[in-house]
C-alpha positions, 0 to 999 in steps of 0.5 A, spaced: 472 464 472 478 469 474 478 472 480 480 480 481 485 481 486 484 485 492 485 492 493 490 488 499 494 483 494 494 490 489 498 493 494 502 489 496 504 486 489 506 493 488 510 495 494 514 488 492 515 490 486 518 497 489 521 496 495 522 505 497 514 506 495 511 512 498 504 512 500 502 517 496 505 513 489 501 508 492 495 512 491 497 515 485 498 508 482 490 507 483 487 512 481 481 508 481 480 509 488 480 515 493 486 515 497 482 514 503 480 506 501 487 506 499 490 509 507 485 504 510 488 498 507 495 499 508 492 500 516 489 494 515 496 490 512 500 494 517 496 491 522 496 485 520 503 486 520 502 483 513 505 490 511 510 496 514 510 503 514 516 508 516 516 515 517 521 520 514 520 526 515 512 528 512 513 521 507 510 514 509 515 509 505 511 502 505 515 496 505 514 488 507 516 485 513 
């Protein structure tokens, strides 16, 4: 039986496939979920320090450490 691949493998699967990916093109890329579940999984990597955020003026860019 084949396992779904987390909200957290999502993510991180394609923030390496797009290495200048916004949070808002995260959330956009899910439309399945509501962008808070989206926000708190990418806290949740960032803290792990499985993900990284930077701030550009108002835009979040995620990129893998």
């Amino acid at each position: 039986m084949l396992q779904q691949p987390t909200i957290g493998e999502r993510i991180l699967e394609l923030v390496k496939a797009n290495p200048l990916c916004t949070l808002e093109k995260l959330t956009q890329a899910f439309p399945e979920l509501y962008w808070y579940n989206v926000y708190v999984e990418v806290d949740r990597l960032s803290r792990s320090g499985r993900l990284g955020m930077i701030q550009v003026l108002s835009t979040i860019i995620l990129r893998l450490p």
